[in-house]
C-alpha positions in Angstrom: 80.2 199.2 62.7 76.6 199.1 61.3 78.3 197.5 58.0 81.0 195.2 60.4 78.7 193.7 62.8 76.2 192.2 60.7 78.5 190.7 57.8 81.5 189.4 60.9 78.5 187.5 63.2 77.0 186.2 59.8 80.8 185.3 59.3 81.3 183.7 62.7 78.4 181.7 62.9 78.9 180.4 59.3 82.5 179.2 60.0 82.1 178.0 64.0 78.7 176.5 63.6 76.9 176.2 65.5 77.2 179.7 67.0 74.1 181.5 68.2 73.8 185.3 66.8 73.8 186.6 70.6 76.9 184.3 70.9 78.5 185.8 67.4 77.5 189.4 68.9 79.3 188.6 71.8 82.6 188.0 69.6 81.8 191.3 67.2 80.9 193.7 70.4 84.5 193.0 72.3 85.9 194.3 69.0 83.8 197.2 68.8 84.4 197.7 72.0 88.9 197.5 71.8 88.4 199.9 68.4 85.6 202.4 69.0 82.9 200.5 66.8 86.2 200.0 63.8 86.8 202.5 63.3 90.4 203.5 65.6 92.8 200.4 64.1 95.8 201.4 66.1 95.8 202.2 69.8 95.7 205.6 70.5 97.0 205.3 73.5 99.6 201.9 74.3 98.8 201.1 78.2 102.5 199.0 77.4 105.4 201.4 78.3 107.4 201.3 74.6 105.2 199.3 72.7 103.4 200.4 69.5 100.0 199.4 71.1 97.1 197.1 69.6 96.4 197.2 65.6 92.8 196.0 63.7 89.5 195.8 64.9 90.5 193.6 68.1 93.5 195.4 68.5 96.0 192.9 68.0 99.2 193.2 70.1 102.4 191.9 71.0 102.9 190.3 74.8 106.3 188.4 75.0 108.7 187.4 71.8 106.8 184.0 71.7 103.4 185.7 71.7 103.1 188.6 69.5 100.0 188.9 68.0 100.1 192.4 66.5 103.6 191.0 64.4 101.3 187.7 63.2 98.8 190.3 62.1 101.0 192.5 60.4 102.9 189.5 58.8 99.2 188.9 57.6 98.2 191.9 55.9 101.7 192.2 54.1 101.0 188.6 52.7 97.3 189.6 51.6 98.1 193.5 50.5 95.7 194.5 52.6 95.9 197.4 55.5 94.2 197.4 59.1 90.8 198.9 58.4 90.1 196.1 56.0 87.5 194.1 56.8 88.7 191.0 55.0 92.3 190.8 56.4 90.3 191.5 60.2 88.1 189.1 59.6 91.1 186.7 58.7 93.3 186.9 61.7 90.2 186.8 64.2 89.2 183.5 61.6 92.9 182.3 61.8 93.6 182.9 65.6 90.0 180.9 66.9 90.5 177.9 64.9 94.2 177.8 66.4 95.9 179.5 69.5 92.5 181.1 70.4 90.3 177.7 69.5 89.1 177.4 73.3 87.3 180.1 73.0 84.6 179.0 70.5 84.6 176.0 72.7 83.4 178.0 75.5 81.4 180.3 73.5 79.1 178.1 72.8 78.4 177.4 76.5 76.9 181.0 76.9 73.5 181.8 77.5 73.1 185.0 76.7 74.9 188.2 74.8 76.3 189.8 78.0 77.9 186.1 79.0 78.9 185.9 75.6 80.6 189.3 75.5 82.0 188.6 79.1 83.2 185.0 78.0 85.2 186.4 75.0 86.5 189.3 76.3 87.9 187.3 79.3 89.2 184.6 76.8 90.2 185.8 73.8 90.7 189.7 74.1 92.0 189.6 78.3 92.2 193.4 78.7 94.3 195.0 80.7 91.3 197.8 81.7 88.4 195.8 80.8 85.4 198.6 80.0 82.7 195.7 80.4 79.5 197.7 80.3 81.1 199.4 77.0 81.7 195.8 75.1 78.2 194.7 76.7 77.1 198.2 74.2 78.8 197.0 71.2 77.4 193.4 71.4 73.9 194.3 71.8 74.0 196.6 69.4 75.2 194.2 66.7 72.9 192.1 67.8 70.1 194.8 66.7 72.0 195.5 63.9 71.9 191.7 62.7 68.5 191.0 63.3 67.0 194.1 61.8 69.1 192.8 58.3 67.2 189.8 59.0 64.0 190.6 59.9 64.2 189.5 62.9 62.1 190.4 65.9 64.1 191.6 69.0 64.2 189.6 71.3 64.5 193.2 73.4 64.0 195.7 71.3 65.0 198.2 74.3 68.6 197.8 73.2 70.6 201.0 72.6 73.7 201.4 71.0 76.2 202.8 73.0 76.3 205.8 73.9 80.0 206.1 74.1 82.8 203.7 72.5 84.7 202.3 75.5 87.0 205.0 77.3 90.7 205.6 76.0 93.2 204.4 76.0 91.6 200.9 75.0 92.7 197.6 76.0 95.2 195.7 74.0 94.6 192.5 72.8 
């Protein structure tokens, strides 16, 4: 996570500018958050009876035939030659999936005020959990935020912020 956050908001906020860093921490926390800071990429735990549960950082999985996400991300790393802890093909899908079928949610993103609306915002948009763990995501983002801003010399804002002090509880919400 301490390697993640840092290089994914720099990431975000390069490729969906303009994109605040609490905004982009917001985005990297609900994946901390679904994969235990990245470092579980499969669900331990599917909460769907039969499925084979979330995979990556977000925890990419499938909901109907016409929506499977976890197929589109393995269809992915098979193209690439990549496998689910790698950062780039992670970085890819999230990339691929908010400039199409997730797009809205930059849109509303960018309406946020601060890192726990931003978290709240995304998770509600683009991860919708089935057991949401809020105060756990609200954890992750603030402590990519620190992360970030300590790698840019950034002053805190509040420099109170923890990391958490538990990833959120298992099994984790699918994607």
């Amino acid at each position: 996570y301490r390697v993640w956050a840092p290089r994914m908001m720099r990431d975000l906020m390069r490729d969906f500018a303009p994109l605040a860093d609490f905004q982009a921490a917001g985005a990297v926390g609900n994946g901390g958050g679904e994969s235990a800071g990245f470092t579980k990429m499969q669900e331990l735990n599917p909460t769907v009876k039969g499925s084979a549960g979330g995979l990556g950082g977000f925890q990419w999985t499938g909901r109907t035939p016409n929506n499977n996400r976890r197929l589109v991300f393995e269809q992915l790393l098979a193209s690439i030659g990549k496998d689910a802890f790698s950062y780039d093909a992670n970085y890819a899908m999230l990339k691929k999936e908010l400039q199409t079928t997730e797009r809205a949610t930059i849109l509303a993103l960018r309406q946020t005020k601060d890192v726990t609306e931003a978290t709240k915002m995304f998770m509600v948009k683009f991860e919708r959990p089935g057991i949401p763990h809020f105060e756990g995501r609200v954890g992750w983002s603030k402590s990519a935020l620190e992360l970030y801003r300590a790698e840019e010399g950034k002053i805190s804002e509040n420099p109170a912020i923890d990391a958490p002090k538990e990833p959120a509880k298992l099994p984790m919400p699918s994607a």
